[in-house]
Each structure stands twice: as C-alpha cells, then as structure tokens.
C-alpha positions in Angstrom: 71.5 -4.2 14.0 67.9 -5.1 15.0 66.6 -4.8 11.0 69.9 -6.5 9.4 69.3 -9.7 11.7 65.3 -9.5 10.9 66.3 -9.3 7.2 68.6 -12.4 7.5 65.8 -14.1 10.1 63.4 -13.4 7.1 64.9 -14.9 4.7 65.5 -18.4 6.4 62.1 -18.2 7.8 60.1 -18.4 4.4 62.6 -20.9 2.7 62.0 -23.2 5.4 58.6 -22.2 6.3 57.2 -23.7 3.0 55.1 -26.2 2.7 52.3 -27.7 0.1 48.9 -26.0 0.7 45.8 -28.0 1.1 43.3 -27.1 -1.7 40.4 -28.3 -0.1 37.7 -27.4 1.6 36.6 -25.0 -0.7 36.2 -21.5 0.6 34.0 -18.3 -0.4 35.4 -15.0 -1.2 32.2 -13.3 0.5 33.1 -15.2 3.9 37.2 -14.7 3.6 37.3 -12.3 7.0 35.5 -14.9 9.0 37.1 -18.1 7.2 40.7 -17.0 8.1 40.1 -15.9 11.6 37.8 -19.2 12.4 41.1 -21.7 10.9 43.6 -19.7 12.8 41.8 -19.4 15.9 40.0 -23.6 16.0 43.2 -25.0 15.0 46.2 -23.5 16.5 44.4 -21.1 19.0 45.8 -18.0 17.6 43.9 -14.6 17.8 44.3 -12.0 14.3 42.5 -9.3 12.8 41.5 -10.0 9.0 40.2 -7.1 7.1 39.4 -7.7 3.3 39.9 -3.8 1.3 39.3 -3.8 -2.5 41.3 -6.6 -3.7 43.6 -7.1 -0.8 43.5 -9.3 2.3 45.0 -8.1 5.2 45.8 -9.9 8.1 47.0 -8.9 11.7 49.2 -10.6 14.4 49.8 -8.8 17.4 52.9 -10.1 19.4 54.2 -9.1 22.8 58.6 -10.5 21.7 59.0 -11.2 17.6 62.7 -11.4 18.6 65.2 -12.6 20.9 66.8 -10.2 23.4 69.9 -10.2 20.8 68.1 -9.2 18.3 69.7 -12.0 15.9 66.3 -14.3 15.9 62.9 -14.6 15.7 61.2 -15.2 19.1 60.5 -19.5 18.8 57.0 -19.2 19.6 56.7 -16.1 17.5 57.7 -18.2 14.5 55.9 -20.9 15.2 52.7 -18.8 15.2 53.3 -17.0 12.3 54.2 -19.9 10.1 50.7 -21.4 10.9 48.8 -18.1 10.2 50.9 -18.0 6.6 50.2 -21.8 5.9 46.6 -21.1 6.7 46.3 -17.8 4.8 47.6 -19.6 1.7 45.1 -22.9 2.5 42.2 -20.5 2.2 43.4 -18.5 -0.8 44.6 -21.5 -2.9 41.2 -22.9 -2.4 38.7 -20.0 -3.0 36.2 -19.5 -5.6 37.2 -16.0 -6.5 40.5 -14.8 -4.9 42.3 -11.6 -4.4 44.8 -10.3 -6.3 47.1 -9.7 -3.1 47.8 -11.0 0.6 49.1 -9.1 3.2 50.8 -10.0 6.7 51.4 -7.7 9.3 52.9 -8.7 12.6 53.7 -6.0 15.7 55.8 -6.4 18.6 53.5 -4.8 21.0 56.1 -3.7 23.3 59.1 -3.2 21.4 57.2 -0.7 18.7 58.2 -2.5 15.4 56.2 -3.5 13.0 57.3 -6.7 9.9 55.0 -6.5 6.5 54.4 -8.8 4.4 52.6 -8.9 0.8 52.4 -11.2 -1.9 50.8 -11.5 -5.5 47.7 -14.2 -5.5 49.3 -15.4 -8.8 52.9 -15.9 -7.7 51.4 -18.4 -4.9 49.2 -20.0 -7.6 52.4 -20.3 -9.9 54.3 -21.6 -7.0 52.1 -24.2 -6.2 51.8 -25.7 -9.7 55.8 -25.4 -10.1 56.1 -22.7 -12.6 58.2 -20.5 -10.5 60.9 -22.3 -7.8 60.6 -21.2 -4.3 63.8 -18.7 -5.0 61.9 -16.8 -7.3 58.9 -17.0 -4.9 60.9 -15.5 -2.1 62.3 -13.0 -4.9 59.1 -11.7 -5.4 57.4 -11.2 -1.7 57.2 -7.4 -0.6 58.4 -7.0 3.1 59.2 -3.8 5.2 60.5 -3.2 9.1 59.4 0.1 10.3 59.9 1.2 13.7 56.5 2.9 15.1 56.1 3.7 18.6 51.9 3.5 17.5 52.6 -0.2 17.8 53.1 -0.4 21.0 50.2 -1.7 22.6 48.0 -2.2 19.9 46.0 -5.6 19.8 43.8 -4.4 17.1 45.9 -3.4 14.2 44.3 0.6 14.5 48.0 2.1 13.6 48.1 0.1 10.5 47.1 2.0 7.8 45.4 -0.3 5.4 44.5 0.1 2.0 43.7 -2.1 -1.7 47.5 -2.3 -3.0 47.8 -2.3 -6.7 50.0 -4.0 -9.0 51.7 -0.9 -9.5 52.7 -0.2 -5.8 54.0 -3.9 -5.4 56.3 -3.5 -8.1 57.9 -0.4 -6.8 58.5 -2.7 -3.5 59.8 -4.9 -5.6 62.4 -3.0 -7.2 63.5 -1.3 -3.9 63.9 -4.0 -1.7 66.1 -5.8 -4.8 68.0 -3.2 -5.0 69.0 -3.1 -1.3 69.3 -6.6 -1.0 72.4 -6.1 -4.0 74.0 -3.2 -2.1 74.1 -4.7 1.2 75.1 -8.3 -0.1 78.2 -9.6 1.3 81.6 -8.9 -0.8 79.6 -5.5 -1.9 78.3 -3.9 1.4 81.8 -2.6 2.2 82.0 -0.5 -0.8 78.7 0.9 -1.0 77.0 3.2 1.8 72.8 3.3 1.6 72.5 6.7 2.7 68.7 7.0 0.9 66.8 4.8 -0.9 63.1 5.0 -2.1 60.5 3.8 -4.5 57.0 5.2 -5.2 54.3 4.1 -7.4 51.3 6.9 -8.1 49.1 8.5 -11.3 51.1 5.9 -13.5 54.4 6.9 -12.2 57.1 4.6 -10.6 60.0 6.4 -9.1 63.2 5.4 -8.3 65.3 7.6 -6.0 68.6 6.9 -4.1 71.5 8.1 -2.9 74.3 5.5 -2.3 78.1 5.9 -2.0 80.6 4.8 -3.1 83.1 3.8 -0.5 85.9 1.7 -2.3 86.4 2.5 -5.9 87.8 -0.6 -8.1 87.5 -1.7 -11.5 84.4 -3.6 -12.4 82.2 -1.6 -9.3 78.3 -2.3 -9.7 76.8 1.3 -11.3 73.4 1.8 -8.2 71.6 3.6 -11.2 72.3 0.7 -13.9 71.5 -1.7 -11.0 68.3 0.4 -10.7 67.2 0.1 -14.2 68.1 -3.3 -13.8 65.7 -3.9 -11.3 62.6 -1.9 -13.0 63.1 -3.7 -16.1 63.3 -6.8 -14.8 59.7 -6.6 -12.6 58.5 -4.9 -14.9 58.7 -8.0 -17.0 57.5 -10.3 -15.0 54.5 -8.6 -14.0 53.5 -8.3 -18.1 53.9 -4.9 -17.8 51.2 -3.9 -16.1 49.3 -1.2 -18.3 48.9 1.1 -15.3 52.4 1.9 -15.3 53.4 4.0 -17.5 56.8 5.6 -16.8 59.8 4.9 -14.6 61.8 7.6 -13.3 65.2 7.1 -11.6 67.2 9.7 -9.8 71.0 9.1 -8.4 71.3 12.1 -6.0 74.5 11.0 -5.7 76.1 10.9 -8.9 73.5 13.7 -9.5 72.0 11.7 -12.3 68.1 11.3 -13.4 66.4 10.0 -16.4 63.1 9.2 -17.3 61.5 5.8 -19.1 58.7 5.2 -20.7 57.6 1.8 -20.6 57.2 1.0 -24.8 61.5 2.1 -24.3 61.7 -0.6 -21.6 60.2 -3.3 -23.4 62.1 -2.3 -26.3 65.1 -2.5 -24.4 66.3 1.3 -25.2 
C-alpha cells in the first residue's frame, strides 16, 4: 500500500515541483561536493551528503517521516525539503563548466527503513530547460526505485547506500522497467494483469528484460507484457541514440514461457 501511494505521491511531486533553474553563478566541476552541500545548507538549512563517483553525482537526504502515518502522502516538511535540495541540485548542474552525465537523489526514512532513488540524465535537464522535451517527457524519463532496507534505519550518513558511476546503459534498463510497470498497474489495466516478477539488468553490453506477469481477465484486444516489453526497449533505446554500449536486448516472459534475443542493428531496423 505504502509503495503504490509513494508511486502516486511521486508523480504529483515532480510535476509540481518544477521550476526554471537559475544559470548563474557559475560553478566548477572540481568543487561540485562542496558547492551543493554549501547552497543547501546557507540557504535552506538543510544537512546532505554529496559524493561525486566517475560521472555521477550523488546526493543524500536523511529523513526521520518521508510519509504520513497513512502512508498516502509525503510528510509536508519532507517535501518541502526535498524540493529545495532538487531545485538546488539542478541550479548547480545547469550552471557548471563541465557537468556529469548523471544526478542522483537518495532520500531515507531513518526510522521507517525505506529508502526513495532518484536519477536523471544531465542532458534530459539541459533539453528540459531549453524546451526541447515537455516536462511529461521529462518525468518519463527520471529513474526512481522504493526499496525497503532495514540498513536505513538510522543511518545519517548514507553508509548503506551503495554508490557507484551509473552508465547510460544501466539507466536505460531503469527506464524500460519502471515503463513497463507503470502500463501494467495503470488504471482500467491493473485488474487484468498480476506483477508477480519483474526485472531489468544492464551488464557486458547486455540489457535484459525478465518478467512474469498474469493474466487475470482475458478479453479481446489484451496488451501482450512481452510486446509491451519490446515496446519499451525500442523506444529508450531511441531516445538515448542508441547508445553503442548496448548491444543486445534479451526479453524473457516466464509466463508465457517465451524468450528472444535482439540485437540492436534488428532494433533500429525495426525487425
């Protein structure tokens, strides 16, 4: 009940949580750590932990109640906070001399054991900002995840986290998973459809698709999971350029006890 209300929460967070970034001051890459923790902390008195790995920014936000007792809402000062530490994430980023090619937010609830991530593509804020893409697409195209972990509790400096440099090829694979749950548990669908398993993976070149949803209502016209699947690869895959470190998809339907295998010149090909 807990992560259906978040996902709903989430959603009306970051469509009304936008706002135009200031691109000034300027900021410099070699002093982003410091930079995000100083604008967080002098102008809105908020405490996080900023760690900058490879190409990725991460950034830490301990909290002791993200939600209500209901569990059907962010906590008010929670989302308060956190909009502020997102507005002032993108300030820096938007006006840095050499940015990274991916953010990441992590909050915690301290004493329920929960943890909300968060990870954007640099260039999807960029194209944001200058209007190519529409917030809708922007929102589309944010990585998030609620995982319960009991390693949160307590932890006001982000040691359970495991942090690492994401690639383009790991934020796809979110991408596609969280796109295809979003379809399956969409109202007017949810009640024919049963998530029992569903995964993506990105490594070595490899995304892999694997999932096992039911069929609870048949009816003429019912959405196919694995064509929704391809669907879904193809469709990242695009906008992403196809990112030469991908080179295969593979998507298994335990279910229907289907798998098949693409290689990426068949995708763009359409085949």
């Amino acid at each position: 009940m807990v992560k259906n209300a978040l996902r709903t929460a989430l959603f009306s967070f970051f469509v009304l949580s936008y706002l135009a970034c200031s691109v000034s001051p300027t900021y410099s890459r070699k002093d982003i750590e410091t930079a995000i923790y100083n604008l967080c902390k002098q102008e809105f008195n908020i405490d996080v932990k900023v760690w900058e790995l490879g190409d990725t920014i991460w950034v830490y936000f301990p909290f002791e109640k993200i939600v209500n007792k209901e569990g059907t809402e962010f906590n008010e000062e929670f989302s308060e906070k956190m909009n502020n530490i997102i507005l002032s994430l993108r300030r820096i980023i938007l006006s840095m001399d050499k940015r990274p090619q991916f953010y990441t937010f992590v909050a915690s609830d301290i004493n329920a054991g929960f943890d909300l991530y968060f990870v954007w593509y640099v260039e999807d804020l960029v194209r944001l900002e200058t209007g190519y893409i529409s917030r809708g697409e922007f929102q589309e195209r944010q990585g998030y995840l609620y995982a319960l972990d009991s390693k949160a509790i307590g932890d006001t400096q982000g040691e359970h986290i495991s942090r690492h440099n994401i690639t383009i090829g790991e934020f796809v694979s979110y991408l596609i998973k969280q796109n295809i749950e979003n379809k399956f548990l969409a109202e007017g669908t949810k009640d024919k459809f049963q998530i029992n398993d569903l995964r993506a993976k990105y490594s070595e070149g490899k995304i892999e698709i694997n999932f096992d949803i039911e069929i609870k209502k048949y009816e003429e016209g019912l959405l196919s999971p694995f064509d929704e699947a391809l669907k879904n690869a193809k469709k990242f895959l695009k906008i992403y350029n196809y990112p030469q470190e991908i080179r295969e998809v593979v998507i298994t339907d335990t279910f229907n006890k289907k798998s098949r295998s693409y290689a990426i010149k068949a995708l763009i090909e359409g085949k």
